[in-house]
C-alpha positions in Angstrom: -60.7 182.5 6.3 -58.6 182.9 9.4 -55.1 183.5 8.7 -51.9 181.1 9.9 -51.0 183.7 11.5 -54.0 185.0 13.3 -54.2 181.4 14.3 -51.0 181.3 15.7 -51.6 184.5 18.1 -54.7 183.3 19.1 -52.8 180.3 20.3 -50.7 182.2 21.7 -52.9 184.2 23.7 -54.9 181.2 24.7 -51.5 180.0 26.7 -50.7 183.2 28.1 -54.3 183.0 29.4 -54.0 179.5 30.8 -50.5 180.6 32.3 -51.6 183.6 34.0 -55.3 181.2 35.4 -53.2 178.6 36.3 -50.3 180.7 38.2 -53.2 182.8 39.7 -54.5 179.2 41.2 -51.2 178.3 42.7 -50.3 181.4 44.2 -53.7 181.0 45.7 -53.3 177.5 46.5 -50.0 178.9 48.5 -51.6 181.8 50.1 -54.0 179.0 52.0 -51.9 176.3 52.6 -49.6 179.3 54.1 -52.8 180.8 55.9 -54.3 177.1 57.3 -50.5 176.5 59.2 -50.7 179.8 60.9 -54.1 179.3 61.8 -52.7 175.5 63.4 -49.8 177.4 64.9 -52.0 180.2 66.2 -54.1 177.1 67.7 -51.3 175.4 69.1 -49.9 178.7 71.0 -53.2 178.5 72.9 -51.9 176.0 75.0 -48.6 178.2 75.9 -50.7 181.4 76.8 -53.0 179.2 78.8 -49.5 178.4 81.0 -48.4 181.6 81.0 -50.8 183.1 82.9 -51.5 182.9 86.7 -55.3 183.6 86.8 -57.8 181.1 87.3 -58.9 178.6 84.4 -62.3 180.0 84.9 -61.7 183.6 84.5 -59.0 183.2 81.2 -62.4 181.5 79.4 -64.8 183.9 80.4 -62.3 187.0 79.0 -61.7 184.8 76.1 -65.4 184.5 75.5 -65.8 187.8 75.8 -63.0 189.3 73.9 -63.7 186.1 71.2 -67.5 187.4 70.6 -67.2 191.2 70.3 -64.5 190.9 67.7 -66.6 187.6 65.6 -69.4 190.1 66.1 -67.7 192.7 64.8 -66.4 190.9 61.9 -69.9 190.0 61.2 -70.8 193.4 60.9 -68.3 194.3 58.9 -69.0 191.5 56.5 -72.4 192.0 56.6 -73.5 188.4 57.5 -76.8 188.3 59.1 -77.1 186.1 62.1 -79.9 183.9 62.7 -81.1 184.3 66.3 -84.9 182.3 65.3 -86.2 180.0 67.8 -84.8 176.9 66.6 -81.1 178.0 66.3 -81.0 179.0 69.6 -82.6 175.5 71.2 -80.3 174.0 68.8 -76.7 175.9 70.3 -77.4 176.9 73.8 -76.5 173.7 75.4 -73.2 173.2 73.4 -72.4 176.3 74.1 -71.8 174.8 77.4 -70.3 172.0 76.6 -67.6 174.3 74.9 -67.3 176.6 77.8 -66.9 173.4 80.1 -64.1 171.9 77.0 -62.1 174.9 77.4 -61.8 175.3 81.6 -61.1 171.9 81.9 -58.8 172.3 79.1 -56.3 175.2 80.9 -57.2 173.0 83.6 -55.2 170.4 82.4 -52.3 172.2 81.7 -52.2 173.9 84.7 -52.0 170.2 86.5 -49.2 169.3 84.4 -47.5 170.8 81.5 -48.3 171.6 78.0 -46.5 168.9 76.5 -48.5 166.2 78.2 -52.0 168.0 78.1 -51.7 168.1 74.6 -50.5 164.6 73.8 -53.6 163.6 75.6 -56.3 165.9 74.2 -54.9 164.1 71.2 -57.1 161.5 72.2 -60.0 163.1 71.2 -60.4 161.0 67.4 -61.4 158.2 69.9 -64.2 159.5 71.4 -65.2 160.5 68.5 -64.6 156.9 67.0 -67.2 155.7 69.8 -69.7 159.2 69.5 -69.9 159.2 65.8 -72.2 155.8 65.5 -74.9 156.9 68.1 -75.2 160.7 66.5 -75.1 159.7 62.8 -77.2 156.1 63.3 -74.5 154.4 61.8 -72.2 151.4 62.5 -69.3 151.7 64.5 -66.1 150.9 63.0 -63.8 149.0 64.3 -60.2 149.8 62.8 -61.2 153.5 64.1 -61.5 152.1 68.1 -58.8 149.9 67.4 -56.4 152.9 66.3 -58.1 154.7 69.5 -57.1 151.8 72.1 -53.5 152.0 70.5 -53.4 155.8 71.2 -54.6 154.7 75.3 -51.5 152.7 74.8 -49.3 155.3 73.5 -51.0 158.1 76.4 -49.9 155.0 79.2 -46.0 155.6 77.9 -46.9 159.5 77.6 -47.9 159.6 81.4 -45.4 156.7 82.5 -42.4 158.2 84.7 -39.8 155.7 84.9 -39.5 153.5 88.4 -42.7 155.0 89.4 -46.2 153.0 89.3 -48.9 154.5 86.5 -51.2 155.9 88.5 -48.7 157.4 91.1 -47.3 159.5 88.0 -47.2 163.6 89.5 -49.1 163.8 85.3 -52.4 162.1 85.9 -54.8 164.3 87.3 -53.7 166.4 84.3 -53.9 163.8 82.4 -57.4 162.9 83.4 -58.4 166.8 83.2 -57.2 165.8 79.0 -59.0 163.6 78.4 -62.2 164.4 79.6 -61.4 167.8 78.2 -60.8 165.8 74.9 -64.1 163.8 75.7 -66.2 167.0 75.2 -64.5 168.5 72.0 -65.3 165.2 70.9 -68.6 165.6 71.7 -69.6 169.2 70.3 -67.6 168.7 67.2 -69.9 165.6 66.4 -73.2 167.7 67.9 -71.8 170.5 65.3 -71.6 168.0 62.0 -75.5 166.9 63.0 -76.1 170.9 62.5 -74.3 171.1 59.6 -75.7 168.0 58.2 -79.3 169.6 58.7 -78.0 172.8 56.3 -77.3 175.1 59.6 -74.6 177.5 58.5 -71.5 177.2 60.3 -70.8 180.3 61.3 -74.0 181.4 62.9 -73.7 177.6 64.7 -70.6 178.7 66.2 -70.9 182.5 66.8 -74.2 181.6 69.1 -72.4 178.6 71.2 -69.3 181.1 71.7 -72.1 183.7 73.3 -73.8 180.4 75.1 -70.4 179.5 76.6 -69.8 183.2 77.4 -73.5 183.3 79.4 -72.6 180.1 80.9 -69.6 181.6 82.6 -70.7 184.2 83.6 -72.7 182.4 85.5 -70.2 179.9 86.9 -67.9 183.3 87.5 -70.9 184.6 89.8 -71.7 181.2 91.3 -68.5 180.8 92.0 -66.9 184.1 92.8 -69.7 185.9 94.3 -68.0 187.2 97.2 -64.5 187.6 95.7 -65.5 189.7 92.5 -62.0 191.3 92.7 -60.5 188.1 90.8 -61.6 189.7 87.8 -59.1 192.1 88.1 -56.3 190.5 86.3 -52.9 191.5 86.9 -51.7 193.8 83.5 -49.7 190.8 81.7 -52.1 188.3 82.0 -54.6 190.9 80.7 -52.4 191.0 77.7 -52.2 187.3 77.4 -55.9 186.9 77.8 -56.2 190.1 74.8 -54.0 187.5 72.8 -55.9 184.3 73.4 -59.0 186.2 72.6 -58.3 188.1 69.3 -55.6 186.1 67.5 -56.2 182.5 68.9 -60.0 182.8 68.8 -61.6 185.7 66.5 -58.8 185.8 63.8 -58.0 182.2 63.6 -62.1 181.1 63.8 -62.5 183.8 61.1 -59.3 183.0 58.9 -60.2 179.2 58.9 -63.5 179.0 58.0 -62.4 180.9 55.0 -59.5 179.0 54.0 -61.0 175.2 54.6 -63.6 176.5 51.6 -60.7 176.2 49.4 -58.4 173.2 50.6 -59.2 169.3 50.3 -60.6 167.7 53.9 -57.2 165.7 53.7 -55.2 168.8 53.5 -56.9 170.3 56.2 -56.9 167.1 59.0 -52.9 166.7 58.2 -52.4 170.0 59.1 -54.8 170.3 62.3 -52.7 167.0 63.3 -49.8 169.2 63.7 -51.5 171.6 66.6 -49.6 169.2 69.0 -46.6 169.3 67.3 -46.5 173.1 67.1 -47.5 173.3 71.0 -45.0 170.3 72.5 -41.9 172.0 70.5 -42.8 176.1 71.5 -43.4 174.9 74.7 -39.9 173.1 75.0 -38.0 176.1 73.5 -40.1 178.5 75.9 -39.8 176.2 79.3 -36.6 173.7 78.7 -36.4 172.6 82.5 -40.2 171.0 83.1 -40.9 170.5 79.5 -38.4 168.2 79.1 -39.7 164.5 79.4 -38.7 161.4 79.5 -38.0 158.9 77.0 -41.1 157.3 77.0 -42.7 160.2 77.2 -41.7 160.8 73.6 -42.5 157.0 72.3 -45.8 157.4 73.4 -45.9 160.8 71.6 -44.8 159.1 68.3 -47.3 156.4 68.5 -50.3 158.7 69.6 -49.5 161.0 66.6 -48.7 158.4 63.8 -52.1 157.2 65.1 -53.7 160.5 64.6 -52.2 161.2 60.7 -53.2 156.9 60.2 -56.7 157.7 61.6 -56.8 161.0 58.8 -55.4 159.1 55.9 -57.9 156.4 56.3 -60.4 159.0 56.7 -59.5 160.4 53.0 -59.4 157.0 51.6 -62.9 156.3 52.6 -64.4 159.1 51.0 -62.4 158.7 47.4 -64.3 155.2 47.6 -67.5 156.7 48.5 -67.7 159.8 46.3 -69.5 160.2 43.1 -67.0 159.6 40.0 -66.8 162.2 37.7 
């Protein structure tokens, strides 16, 4: 017969156990919540680099590509994850991969036309086109409330765009504007290719380490096409080299590598409130970094409001549709 007091440090044990479980959980419930904002603020200082530097759109993506997929490689190698290069995954990739190379020119693009506060209010669009994509890719019906939240967000890129006593499309912001949203169109587009994939059991990573090298060949291309018989713009001057290095390693490798780890851990809802604050993160560095053209106008910032209320709306309806639709417990 156990003993009163065998039974009570047994107890006793049992709590320090459940103590030291659950404290281990927070602390690494922390460390990712921690991890998943840097990797959205490492995301958002894309946009900053991008207007740092003087080079062409064209030749920051192809030295992001390649600086992106020798160090993913790398990683891989390190890791030892085995990368499936059969038949099928590459007819599957190689034409997002341009569609991703194609995102991300138009994308510096955009910034380069106007400024990184109204680039990224308008890539913001992009749960629209995804609103209208989604349907046609996963045979489904569209919805509604999500087009109806995506024509408010139009509305809220009109007051984004607007410049007071000026007619809309006279504004010195809508080719860059333009640039955003088609820019937006195409993440759109690959994100939505990319959950087909994934639907069909294609791993993640291998589906996004072959359309990084698939935009990287597809640049090369367009760098060859296009700058056959001025090769010497590859030579970029020493601090946009450094820029590029950044935009490459920590904004690409690190951050793909650190958030595919840490969105294993976290709740989707947790993860799209978070990625909703990439603009946020950008619009403020870029107003601390350049005060004089950053600074907008009033209804610059109204439209700002209502395009990202729409956005963390759009994510909390999201949530709330798949609590009703997944298995109880």
């Amino acid at each position: 017969m156990v003993s009163i007091r065998a039974k009570k440090s047994l107890l006793e044990s049992n709590d320090q156990t459940l103590f030291l479980v659950t404290s281990h959980t927070m602390l690494t419930q922390h460390k990712n919540l921690f991890l998943l904002h840097l990797t959205v603020l490492i995301f958002g200082v894309t946009g900053i680099l991008g207007k740092l530097m003087d080079a062409d759109e064209i030749i920051i993506v192809f030295y992001r590509l390649i600086i992106a997929v020798i160090g993913i490689f790398a990683y891989f190698k390190i890791s030892g994850y085995r990368i499936n290069l059969s038949k099928q995954a590459l007819k599957e990739t190689w034409y997002v991969g341009v569609i991703v190379g194609l995102h991300w020119i138009t994308f510096f693009g955009a910034i380069k036309l106007s400024n990184v506060s109204v680039a990224l209010i308008c890539f913001s669009s992009g749960a629209f086109f995804t609103s209208l994509l989604e349907p046609l890719y996963f045979k489904r019906r569209l919805d509604y409330r999500e087009v109806l939240l995506g024509l408010i967000t139009v509305v809220g890129i009109f007051y984004v765009c607007r410049e007071p006593g000026k007619p809309f499309f006279e504004s010195k912001y809508l080719p860059g504007m333009l640039m955003a949203l088609f820019s937006a169109s195409l993440s759109s587009w690959f994100t939505v290719i990319n959950g087909v994939l994934i639907k069909k059991g294609r791993r993640a990573k291998n589906i996004s380490f072959l359309e990084l090298s698939f935009a990287f060949v597809f640049l090369a291309a367009v760098v060859l096409f296009q700058y056959h018989d001025q090769l010497d713009v590859l030579a970029m001057k020493p601090i946009d080299f450094l820029y590029v290095s950044i935009l490459g390693i920590l904004c690409t490798s690190f951050a793909y590598i650190v958030s595919v780890d840490v969105m294993k851990e976290l709740s989707p809802y947790t993860v799209v409130m978070a990625v909703n604050l990439e603009p946020i993160y950008s619009i403020v560095l870029a107003v601390l970094i350049w005060p004089a053209s950053e600074k907008m106008s009033p209804t610059f910032y109204v439209g700002a409001l209502i395009i990202i209320g729409i956005i963390f709306l759009n994510g909390y309806f999201k949530m709330k549709d798949r609590k009703k639709i997944a298995p109880e417990n």
